[in-house]
N, C-alpha and C positions, 0 to 999 in steps of 0.2 A: 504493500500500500504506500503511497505517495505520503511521504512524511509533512509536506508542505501543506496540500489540504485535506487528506481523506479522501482522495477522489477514485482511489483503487488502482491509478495509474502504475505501471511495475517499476517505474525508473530507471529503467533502459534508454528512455529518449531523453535530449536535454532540454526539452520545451517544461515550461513552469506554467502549471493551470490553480490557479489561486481563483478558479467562477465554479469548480464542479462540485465542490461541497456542500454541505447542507442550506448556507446561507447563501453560496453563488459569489463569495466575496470573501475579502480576508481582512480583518481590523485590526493591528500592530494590538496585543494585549487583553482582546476581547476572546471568548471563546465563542466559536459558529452558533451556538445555543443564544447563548449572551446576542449578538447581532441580530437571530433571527427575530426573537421577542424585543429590541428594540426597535426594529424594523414593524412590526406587526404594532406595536403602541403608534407607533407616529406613524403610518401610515392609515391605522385606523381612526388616529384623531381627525386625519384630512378628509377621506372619507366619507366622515358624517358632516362636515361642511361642504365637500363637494355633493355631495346631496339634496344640502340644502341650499343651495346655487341653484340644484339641478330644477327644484322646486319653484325658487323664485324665478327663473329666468320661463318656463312654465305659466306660470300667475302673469308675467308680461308679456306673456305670446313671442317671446323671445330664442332663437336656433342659434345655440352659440359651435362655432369651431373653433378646434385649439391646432393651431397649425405650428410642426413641428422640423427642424431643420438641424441639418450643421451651418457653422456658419460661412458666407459667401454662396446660399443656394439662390441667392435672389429672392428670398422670400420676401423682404419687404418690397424690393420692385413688384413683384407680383401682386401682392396685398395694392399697393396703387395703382395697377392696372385692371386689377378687382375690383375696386371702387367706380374708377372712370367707365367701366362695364357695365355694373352695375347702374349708375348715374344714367347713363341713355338704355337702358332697356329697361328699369324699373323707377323712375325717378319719384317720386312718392315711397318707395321703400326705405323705411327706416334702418339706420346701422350706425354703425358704431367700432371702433377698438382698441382694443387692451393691450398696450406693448410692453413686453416685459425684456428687458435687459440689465446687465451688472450696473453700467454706470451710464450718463448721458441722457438726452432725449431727442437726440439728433433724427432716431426712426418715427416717434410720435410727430417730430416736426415733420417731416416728409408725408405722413398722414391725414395731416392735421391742412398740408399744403393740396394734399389730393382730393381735398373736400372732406372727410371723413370725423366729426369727433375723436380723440383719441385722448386715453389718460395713460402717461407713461410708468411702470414699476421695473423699479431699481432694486436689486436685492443685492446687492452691496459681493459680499463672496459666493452667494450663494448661486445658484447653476441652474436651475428652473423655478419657476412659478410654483405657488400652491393654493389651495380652494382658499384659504384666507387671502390671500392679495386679492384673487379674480372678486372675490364677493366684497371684496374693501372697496376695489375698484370701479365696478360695477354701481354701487351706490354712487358713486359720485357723477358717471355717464349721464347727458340728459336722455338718453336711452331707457333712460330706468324711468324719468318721470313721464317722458312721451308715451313709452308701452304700457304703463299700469295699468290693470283692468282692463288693455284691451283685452285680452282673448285669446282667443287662435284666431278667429274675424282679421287681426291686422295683425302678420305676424313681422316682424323684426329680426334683422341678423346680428351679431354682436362677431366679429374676430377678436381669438386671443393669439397673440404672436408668443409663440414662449421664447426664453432664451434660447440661444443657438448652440445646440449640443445634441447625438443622437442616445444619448444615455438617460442622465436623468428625467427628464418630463415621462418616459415611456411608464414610469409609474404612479406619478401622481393623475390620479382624476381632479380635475375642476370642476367637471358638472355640467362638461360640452356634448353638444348630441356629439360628434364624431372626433378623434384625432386625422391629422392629414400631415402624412408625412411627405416633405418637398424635397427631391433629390435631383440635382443638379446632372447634365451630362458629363460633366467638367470631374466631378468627383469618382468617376469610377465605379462598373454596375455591380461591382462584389459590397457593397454599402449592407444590402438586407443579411447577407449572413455576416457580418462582422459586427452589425448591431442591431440581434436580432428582436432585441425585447421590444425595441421603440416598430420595428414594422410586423411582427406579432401585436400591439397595439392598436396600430392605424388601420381605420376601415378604408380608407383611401391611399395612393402611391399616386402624385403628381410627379414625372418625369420632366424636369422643365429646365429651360435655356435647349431647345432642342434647333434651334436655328444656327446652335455648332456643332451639331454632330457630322456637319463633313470636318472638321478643323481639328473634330478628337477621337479617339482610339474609346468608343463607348459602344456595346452591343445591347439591344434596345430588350433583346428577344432575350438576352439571357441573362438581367437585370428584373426581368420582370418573371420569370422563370426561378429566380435564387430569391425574389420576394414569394411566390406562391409558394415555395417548398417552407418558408417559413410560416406564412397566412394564407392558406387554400383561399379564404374568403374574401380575402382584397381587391378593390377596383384599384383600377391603373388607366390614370391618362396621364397624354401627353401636353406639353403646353412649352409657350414662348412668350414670356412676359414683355419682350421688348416688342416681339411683331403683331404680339394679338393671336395667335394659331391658339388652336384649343380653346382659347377661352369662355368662347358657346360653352362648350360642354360640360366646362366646369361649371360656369352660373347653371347649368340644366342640372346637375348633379346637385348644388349647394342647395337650391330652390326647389325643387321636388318638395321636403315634406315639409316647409311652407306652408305649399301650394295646396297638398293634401289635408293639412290642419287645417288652412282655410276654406 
């Protein structure tokens, strides 16, 4: 057995696996036991606040997504190209969003410049969002006082941009109808198995900046094949934030159960 984590490994190879034991992780001084029940406290305190997000955003006829990335996927260009989208094809549709980043609010201004509401959260070390920020944040949106008591009758999008990382946010819930993870051409289509929890997570695979895939060494077919082997049940589309391709289909995709609620 693997002296490093208990993972049964014989230690013939000289690769170090410190993810296959019981907690998936290693803690300098903590025992796997010790980790997994602190993991289990704090991730069930979140939880039952992403819950009750899940609720209020509910009560406001509100569809939130947490869109999830490394960083440099172009997500927030995207997010502003979502907007101006949306803008001409549903222009009475209420929205709103939530950026979350370490430091700055350079992406809320980019936002905030696209037309959109946006309240920025700064989590200082910390590496993703959690249902206390989104539902802090949330209050504050005039998102929250436009949608009250509408219903499903008027339903409302809300985006959450989480920090940019494909690790942590994979498990915090905030209380979004969907995760949507955004993977770049540019980054290379072995992404889904090297981080698999975040697209075992996501009901959606945006493949986007695909207006370089003559210029980069990307396989379309086996990126979206090493995501299924991880999530049989994930959509995948394609999209080009700067040229507009795809992006029908994404509002067809975001807007459906809306559409349906209404």
């Amino acid at each position: 057995m693997c002296v490093v984590c208990g993972c049964g490994q014989s230690g013939e190879t000289t690769d170090l696996h410190y993810g296959q034991g019981t907690a998936r992780a290693s803690v300098p001084g903590l025992s796997a036991q010790r980790v997994v029940q602190i993991e289990t406290d704090v991730l069930g305190a979140n939880q039952r606040l992403a819950n009750r997000n899940r609720a209020h955003f509910a009560a406001h006829g509100v569809m939130a997504y947490n869109l999830v990335s490394s960083p440099g996927s172009g997500k927030t260009t995207l997010l502003c190209a979502t907007i101006a989208a949306l803008r001409e094809r549903a222009p009475q549709l209420p929205l709103a969003v939530i950026e979350g980043d370490q430091q700055t609010r350079l992406d809320a201004d980019r936002i905030r410049a696209a037309g959109a509401p946006a309240i920025q959260v700064n989590t200082g070390r910390g590496c993703h969002l959690d249902a206390q920020m989104v539902g802090d944040a949330f209050d504050r949106l005039d998102l929250h006082a436009r949608a009250h008591g509408a219903g499903p009758g008027q339903p409302a999008l809300l985006f959450i941009e989480n920090v940019g990382n494909l690790v942590c946010p994979a498990l915090w819930d905030l209380g979004e109808e969907a995760k949507v993870v955004i993977l770049s051409v540019t980054e290379g289509e072995d992404k889904p198995l090297k981080y698999p929890d975040m697209f075992a997570a996501a009901r959606l695979m945006l493949i986007n900046k695909i207006d370089l895939l003559p210029h980069v060494d990307f396989d379309v077919a086996r990126c979206v094949e090493s995501a299924r082997r991880i999530n049989p049940g994930i959509e995948v589309l394609q999209v080009s934030a700067t040229r507009g391709e795809g992006l029908s289909q994404w509002l067809d995709w975001m807007l459906q159960p809306a559409l349906v609620a209404a």
